[in-house]
C-alpha positions as CSV (number, residue, x, y, z in Angstrom):
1,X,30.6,-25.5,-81.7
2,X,30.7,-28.6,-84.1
3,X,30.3,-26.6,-87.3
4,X,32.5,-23.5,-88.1
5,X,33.2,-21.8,-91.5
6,X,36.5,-21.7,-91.8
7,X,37.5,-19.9,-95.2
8,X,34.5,-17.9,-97.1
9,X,35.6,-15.8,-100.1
10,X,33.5,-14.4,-102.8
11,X,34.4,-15.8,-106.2
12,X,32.5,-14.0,-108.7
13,X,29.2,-13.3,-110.2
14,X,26.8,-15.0,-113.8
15,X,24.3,-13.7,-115.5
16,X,23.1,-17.3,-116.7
17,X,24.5,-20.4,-116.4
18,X,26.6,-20.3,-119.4
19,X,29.0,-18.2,-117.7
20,X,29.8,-20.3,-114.8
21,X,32.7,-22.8,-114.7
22,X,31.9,-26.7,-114.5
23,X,31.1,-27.6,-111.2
24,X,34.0,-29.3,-109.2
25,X,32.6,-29.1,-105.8
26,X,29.6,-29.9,-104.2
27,X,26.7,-26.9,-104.7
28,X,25.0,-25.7,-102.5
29,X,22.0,-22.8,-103.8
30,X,20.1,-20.3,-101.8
31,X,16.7,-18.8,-103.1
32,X,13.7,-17.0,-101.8
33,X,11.3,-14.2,-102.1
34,X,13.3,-11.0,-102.4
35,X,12.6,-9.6,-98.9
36,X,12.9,-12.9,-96.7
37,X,16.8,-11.8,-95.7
38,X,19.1,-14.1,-98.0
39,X,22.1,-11.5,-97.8
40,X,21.6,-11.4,-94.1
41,X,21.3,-15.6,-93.7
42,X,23.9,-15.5,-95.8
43,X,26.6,-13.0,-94.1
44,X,25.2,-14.6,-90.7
45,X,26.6,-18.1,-91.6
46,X,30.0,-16.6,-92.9
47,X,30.2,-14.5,-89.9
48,X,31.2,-11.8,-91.7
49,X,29.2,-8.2,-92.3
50,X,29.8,-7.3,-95.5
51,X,30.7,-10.6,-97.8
52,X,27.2,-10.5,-99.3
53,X,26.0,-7.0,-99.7
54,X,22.7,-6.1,-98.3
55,X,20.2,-3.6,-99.8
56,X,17.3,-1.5,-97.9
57,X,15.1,-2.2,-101.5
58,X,14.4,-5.9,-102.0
59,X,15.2,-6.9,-105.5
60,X,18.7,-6.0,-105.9
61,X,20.4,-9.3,-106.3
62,X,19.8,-10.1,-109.8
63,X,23.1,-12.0,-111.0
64,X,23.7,-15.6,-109.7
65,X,26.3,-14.8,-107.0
66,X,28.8,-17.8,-106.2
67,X,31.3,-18.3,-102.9
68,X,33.7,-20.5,-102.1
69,X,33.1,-22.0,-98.9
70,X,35.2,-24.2,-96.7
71,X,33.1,-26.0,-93.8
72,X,34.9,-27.9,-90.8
73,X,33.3,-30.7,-89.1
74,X,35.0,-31.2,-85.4
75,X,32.5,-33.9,-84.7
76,X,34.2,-35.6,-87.1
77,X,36.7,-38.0,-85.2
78,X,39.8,-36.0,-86.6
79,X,38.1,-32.3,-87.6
80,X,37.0,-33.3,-91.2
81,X,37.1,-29.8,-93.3
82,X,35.2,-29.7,-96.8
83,X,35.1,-27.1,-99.5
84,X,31.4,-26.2,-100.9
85,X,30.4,-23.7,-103.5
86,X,27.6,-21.6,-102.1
87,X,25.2,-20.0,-105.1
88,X,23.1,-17.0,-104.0
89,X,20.4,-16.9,-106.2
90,X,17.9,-13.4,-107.5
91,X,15.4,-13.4,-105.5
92,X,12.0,-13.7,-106.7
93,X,8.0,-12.5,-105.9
94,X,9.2,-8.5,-105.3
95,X,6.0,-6.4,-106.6
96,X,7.8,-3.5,-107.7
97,X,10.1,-4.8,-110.0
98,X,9.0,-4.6,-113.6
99,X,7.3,-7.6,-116.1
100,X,10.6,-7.8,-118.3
101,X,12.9,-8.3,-115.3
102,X,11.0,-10.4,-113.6
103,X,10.9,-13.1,-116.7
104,X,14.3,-12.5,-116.7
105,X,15.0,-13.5,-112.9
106,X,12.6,-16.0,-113.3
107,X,14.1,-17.8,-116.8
108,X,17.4,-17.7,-114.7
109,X,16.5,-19.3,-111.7
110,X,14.8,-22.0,-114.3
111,X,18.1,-22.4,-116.2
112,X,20.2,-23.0,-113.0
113,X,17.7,-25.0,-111.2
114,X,17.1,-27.5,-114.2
115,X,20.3,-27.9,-115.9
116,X,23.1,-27.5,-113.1
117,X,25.4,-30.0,-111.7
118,X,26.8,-30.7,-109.1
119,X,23.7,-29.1,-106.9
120,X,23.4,-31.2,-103.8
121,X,20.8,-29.1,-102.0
122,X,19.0,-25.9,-102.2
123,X,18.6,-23.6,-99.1
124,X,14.8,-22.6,-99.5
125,X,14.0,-19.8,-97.2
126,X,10.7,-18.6,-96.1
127,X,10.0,-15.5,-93.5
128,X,8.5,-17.4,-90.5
129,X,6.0,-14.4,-90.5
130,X,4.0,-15.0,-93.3
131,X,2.4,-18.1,-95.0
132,X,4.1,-19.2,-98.0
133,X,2.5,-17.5,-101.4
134,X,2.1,-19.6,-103.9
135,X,5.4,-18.8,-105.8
136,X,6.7,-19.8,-102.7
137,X,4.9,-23.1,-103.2
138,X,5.4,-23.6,-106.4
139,X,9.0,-23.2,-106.2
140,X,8.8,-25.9,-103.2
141,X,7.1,-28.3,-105.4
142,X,9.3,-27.4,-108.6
143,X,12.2,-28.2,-106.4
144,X,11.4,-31.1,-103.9
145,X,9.9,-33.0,-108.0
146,X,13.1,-33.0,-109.0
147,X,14.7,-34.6,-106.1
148,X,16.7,-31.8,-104.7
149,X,17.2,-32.1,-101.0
150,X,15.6,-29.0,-100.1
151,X,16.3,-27.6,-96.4
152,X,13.7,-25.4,-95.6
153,X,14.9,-22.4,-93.9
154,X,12.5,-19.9,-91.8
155,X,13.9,-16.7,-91.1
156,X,13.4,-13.6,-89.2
157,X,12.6,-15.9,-85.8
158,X,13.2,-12.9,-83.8
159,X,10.6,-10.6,-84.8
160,X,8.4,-13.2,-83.3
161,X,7.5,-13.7,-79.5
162,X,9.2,-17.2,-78.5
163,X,5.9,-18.5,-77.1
164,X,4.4,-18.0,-81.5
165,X,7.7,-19.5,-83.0
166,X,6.4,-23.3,-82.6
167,X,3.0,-22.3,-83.8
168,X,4.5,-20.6,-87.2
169,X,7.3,-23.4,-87.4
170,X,4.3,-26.0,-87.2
171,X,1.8,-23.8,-89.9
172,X,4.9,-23.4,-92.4
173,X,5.8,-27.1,-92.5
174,X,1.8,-27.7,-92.9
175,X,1.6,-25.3,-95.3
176,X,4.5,-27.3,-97.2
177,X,3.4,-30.6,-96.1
178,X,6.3,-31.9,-94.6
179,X,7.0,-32.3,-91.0
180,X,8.0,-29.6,-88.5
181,X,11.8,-30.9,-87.7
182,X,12.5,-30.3,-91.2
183,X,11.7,-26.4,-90.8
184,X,15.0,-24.9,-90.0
185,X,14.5,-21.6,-87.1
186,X,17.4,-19.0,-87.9
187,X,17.8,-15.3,-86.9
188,X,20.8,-13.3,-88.3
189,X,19.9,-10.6,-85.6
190,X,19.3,-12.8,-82.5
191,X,21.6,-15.5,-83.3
192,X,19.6,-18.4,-83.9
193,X,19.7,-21.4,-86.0
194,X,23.1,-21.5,-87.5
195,X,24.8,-24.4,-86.4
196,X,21.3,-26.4,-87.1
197,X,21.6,-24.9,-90.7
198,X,24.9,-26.2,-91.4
199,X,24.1,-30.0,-90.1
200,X,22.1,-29.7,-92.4
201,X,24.3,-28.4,-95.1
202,X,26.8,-30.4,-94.2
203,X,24.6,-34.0,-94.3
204,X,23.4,-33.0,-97.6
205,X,26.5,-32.7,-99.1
206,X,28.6,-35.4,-97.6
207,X,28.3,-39.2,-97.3
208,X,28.3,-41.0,-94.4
């Protein structure tokens, strides 16, 4: 496989972005609605279980999360390897959680967003399920207007037929207006996806 991860190591965890340390690597930040399976995208790229911990009640990420990442490139002509910072971000849109903690998750994800850098891309994901809602849009919008390279990243690929993939793939990046090929298929359960997301990862954050 061209892409493999070969160091991934949790580093430590913010409450705002005050308490992270200047950025001396490329970043690289994953958000979405609460329930779309970030812990599991996230533990399926690392290939490991348990790195990120994953929760039966959507809504229990709410600190920024941060890894240190190393990503190897052996279609580079000599193996390239690079290191990355991966942010996992709160997730946002869960109904349950209460007013005051969702402004709270909500002036976080504004502060990191709009004031860090050193983010080359953000990881967008969407459950290929459902139709975007419009936080999901709005975040899109807030996100592609400020010239981040969003990869858009569709989830849960399994829990769908094959033959109704390409339909929801094709309605998501309508929904988005962009074009399908820019709609990323993964499935942490079924395998799917992963060395497409990293390309992608991995074109964002390094030059040609």
């Amino acid at each position: 496989m061209p892409f493999n991860i070969q160091e991934s190591d949790f580093r430590t965890s913010a409450a705002h972005l005050g308490q992270m340390a200047a950025p001396l690597l490329p970043e690289v930040a994953f958000v979405g609605r609460s329930n779309v399976g970030k812990s599991s995208l996230l533990n399926f790229l690392f290939r490991r279980k348990n790195l990120v911990k994953v929760s039966n009640t959507p809504g229990r990420t709410r600190l920024i999360n941060i890894f240190d990442v190393r990503v190897q490139n052996q279609e580079a002509e000599s193996s390239e390897s690079r290191d990355f910072v991966w942010v996992d971000l709160p997730g946002y849109g869960y109904a349950k959680m209460s007013k005051k903690l969702k402004h709270e998750i909500s002036d976080m994800l504004a502060e990191y967003l709009g004031a860090r850098q050193g983010l080359y891309a953000v990881c967008q994901l969407f459950d290929l399920r459902h139709q975007p809602t419009a936080e999901d849009r709005e975040v899109f919008q807030t996100l592609s207007m400020r010239g981040f390279q969003v990869i858009i990243v569709a989830t849960k690929a399994d829990k769908l037929a094959l033959s109704k993939r390409k339909p929801a793939r094709i309605k998501l990046a309508k929904a988005l207006g962009v074009e399908m090929r820019q709609v990323v298929l993964t499935s942490s359960e079924a395998d799917i996806g992963r060395q497409d997301l990293l390309a992608k990862i991995w074109k964002a954050c390094v030059a040609d």
